[in-house]
C-alpha positions in Angstrom: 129.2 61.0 -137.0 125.7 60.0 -136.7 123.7 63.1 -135.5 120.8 60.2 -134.1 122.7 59.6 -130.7 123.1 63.4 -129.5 119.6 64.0 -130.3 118.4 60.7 -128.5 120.3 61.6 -125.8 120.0 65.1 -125.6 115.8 64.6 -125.6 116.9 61.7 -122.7 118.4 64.9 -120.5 115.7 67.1 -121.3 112.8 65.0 -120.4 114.8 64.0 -117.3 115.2 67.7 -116.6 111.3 68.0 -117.2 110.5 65.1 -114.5 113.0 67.5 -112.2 111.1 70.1 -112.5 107.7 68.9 -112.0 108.4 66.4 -109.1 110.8 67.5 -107.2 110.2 69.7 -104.3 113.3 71.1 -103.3 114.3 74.6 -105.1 118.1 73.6 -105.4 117.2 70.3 -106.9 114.7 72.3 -109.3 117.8 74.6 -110.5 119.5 71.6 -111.3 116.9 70.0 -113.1 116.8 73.3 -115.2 120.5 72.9 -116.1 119.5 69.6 -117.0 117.5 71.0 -119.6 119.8 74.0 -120.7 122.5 71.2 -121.4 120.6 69.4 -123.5 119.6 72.5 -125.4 123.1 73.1 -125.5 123.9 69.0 -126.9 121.4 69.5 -130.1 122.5 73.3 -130.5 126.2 71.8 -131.4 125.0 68.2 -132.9 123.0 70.6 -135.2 126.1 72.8 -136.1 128.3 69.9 -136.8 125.8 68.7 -139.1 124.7 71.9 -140.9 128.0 73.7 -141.7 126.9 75.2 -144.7 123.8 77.4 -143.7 126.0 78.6 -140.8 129.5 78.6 -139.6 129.9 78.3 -136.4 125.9 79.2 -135.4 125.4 76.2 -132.8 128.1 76.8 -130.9 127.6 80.4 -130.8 124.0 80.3 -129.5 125.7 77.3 -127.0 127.7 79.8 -125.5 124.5 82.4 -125.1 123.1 79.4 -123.5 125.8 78.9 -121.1 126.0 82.8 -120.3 122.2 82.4 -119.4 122.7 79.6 -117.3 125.0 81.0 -115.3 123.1 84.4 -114.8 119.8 81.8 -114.2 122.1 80.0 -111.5 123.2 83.5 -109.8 119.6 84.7 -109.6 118.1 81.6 -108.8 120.3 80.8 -105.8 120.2 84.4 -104.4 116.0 83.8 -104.4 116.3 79.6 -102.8 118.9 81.8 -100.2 116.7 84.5 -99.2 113.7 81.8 -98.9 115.9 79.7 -96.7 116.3 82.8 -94.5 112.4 84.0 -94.4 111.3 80.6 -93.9 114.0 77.5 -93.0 112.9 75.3 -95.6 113.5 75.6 -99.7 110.4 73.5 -100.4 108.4 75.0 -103.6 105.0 73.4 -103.0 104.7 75.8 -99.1 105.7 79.2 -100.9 102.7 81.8 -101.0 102.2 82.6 -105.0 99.6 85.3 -104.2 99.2 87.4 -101.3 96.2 90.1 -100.2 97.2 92.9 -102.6 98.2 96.5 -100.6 94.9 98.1 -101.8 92.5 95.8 -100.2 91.6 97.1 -97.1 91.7 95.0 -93.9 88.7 94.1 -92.1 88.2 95.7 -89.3 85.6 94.3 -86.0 84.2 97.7 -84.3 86.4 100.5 -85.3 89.7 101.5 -83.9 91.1 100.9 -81.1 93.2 103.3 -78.7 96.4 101.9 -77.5 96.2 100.5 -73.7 97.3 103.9 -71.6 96.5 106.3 -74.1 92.8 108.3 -73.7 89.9 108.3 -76.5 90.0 108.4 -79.8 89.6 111.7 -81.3 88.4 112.4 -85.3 90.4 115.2 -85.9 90.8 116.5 -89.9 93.3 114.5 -90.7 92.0 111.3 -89.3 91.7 109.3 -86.3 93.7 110.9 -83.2 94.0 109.0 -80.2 94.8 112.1 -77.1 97.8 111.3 -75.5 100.2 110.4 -78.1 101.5 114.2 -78.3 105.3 115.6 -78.3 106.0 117.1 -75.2 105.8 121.0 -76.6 102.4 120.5 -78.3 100.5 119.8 -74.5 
């Protein structure tokens, strides 16, 4: 067998898998570009084994099968996330999901200082902070 076809076509998948990834917008259609890619790993991982038997035995198809047990776990993880985005959001488009949000440390800005809840009386600095009168259980009046 001539090990020049797999390899052609096997870098044919892979780039095709690349252009997936990079233009499409869809999440779903990027998992599958990404399988795209993991098969053709998986093409020159056995061409290679068939054409190296001496170093060896049986390697490529080995490491095809860790690549095919990765695959699947990739597919399971990467479906649960597109799922849970199509719940927060309705749409599975990549290019609209935040990548960085305002970190839990920074504080936000605040315009003039607190603000007592409509009903409640005035705000009170008590030791442990801010204490707007009003907001009491019934046996602490």
């Amino acid at each position: 067998m001539r090990p020049v076809i797999p390899y052609v076509t096997a870098a044919l998948l892979f780039g095709l898998g690349v252009y997936g990834v990079l233009r499409r917008r869809n999440a779903v259609l990027v998992l599958m570009a990404v399988e795209l890619m993991l098969n053709a790993v998986n093409l020159i991982l056995v061409t290679a084994d068939t054409t190296a038997k001496a170093v060896l035995p049986h390697g490529g198809q080995v490491f095809a099968l860790f690549v095919i047990v990765l695959a699947a776990a990739e597919i399971g993880v990467g479906l649960a996330i597109v799922l849970q985005l199509y719940r927060m959001r309705a749409d599975v488009a990549v290019d609209e999901i935040p990548l960085a949000e305002r970190p839990a440390h920074e504080p936000v800005p605040v315009a003039a200082g607190p603000i007592a809840p409509t009903g409640a009386g005035p705000i009170a600095a008590g030791p442990d902070g801010p204490h707007v009168s009003g907001d009491e259980p019934e046996g602490q009046r």
